[in-house]
C-alpha positions in Angstrom: 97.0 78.1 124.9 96.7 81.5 123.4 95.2 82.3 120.3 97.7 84.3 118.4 94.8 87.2 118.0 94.8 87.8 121.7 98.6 88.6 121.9 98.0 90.5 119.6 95.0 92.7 120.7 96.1 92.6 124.1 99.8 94.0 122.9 97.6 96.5 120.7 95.2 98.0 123.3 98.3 98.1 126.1 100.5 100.1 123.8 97.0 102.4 122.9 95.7 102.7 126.3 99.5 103.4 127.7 100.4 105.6 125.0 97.4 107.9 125.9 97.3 108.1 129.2 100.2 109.9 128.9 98.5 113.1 127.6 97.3 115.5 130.0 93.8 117.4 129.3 96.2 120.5 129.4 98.1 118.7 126.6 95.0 118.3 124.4 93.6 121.6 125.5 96.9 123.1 124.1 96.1 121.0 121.3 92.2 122.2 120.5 93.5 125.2 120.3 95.4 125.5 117.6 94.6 126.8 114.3 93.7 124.4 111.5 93.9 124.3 107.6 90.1 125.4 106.3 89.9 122.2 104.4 90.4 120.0 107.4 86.2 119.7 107.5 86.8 115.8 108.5 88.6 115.8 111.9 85.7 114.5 113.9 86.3 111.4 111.6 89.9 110.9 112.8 89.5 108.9 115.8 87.4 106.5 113.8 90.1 106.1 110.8 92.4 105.6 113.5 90.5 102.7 115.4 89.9 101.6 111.5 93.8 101.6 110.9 94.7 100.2 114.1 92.3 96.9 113.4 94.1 96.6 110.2 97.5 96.7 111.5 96.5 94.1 113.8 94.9 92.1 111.8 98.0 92.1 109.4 100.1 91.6 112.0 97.9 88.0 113.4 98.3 87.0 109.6 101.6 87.5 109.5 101.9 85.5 112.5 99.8 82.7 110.9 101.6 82.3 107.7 105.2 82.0 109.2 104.8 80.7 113.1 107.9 80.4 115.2 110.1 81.7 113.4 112.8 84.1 113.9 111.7 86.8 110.6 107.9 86.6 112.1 109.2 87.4 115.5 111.4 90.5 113.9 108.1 90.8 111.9 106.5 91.0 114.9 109.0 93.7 116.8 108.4 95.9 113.5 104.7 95.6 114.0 105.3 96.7 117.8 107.4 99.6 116.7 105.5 101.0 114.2 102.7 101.0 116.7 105.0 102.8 119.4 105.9 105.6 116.7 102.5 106.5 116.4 101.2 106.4 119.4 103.6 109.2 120.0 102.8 111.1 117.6 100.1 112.7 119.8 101.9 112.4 123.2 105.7 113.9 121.6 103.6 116.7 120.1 101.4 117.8 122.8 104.5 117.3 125.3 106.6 119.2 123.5 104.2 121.8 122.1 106.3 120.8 118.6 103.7 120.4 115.2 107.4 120.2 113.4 108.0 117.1 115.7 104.8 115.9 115.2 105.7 116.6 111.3 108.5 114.6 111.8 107.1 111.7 113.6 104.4 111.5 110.9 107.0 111.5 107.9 108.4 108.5 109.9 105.3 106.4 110.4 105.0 106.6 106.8 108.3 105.9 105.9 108.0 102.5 108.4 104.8 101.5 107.7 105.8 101.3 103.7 109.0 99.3 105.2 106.7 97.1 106.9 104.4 96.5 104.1 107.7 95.3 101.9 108.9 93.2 104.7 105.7 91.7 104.9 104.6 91.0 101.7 107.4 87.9 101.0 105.4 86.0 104.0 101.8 87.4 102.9 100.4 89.4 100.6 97.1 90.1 102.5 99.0 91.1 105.7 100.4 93.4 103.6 97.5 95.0 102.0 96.0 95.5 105.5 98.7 97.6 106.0 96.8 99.8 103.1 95.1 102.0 105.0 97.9 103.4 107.1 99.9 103.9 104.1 97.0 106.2 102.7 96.3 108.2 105.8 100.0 108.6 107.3 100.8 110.9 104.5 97.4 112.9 105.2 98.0 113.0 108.9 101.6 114.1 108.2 100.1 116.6 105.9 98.0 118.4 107.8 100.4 118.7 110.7 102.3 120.1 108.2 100.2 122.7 107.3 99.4 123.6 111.1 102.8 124.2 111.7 102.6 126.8 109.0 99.2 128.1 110.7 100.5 127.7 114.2 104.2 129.9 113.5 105.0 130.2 117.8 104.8 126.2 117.8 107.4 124.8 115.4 
């Protein structure tokens, strides 16, 4: 039988692995390119607070699973997990694509906005699935931020 932490990583990296081998290394040349905020001295970093935030999330999401098993608000649980994963794994690909920071603004704001959902929804069937969900609530609104403040930067790429 499957371990509910192997749905769940395997669901995880598929989405991840999907998600960016959809970008093109014209995409993230476009990407390199533009200009950035002269505070953003940590960007190296962001893969690794992404891979941090990503273990989280699945980890909340295999506690979740744990306190409440079978049931149908784990499984919508579960879809809302999914989702929120979906959203920002396009963040990247729906930005590059389009050549949009104001879509990748947008996409930000609203990986923020469901991960805070989450967190609520979660907390009622555990509290430590929702703290996990912590560190996306602190570095969504940074991400969102700074793409924020590249569109301003980056005027020809709204």
């Amino acid at each position: 039988m499957l371990k509910s932490w192997m749905v769940v990583a395997v669901v995880t990296l598929l989405v991840a692995i999907g998600g960016s081998s959809l970008n093109s290394s014209e995409d993230l040349r476009w990407f390199n390119r533009l200009r950035r905020p002269q505070w953003l001295t940590f960007e190296a970093a962001i893969p690794l607070i992404w891979t941090v935030i990503f273990i989280c999330g699945a980890w909340s999401a295999v506690v979740t699973w744990e306190s409440d098993p079978g049931t149908i608000k784990t499984w919508v649980l579960m879809g809302f997990y999914l989702g929120l994963e979906i959203v920002t794994i396009s963040y990247t690909i729906l930005l590059t694509k389009l050549r949009s920071l104001l879509v990748g603004t947008i996409v930000g704001a609203t990986g923020t906005v469901l991960s805070a959902l989450l967190a609520v929804s979660v907390w009622s069937v555990s509290q430590s699935a929702a703290l996990l969900l912590v560190p996306y609530l602190l570095w969504s609104p940074i991400g969102t931020y700074t793409t924020w403040e590249m569109l301003k930067l980056n005027p020809p790429h709204r």
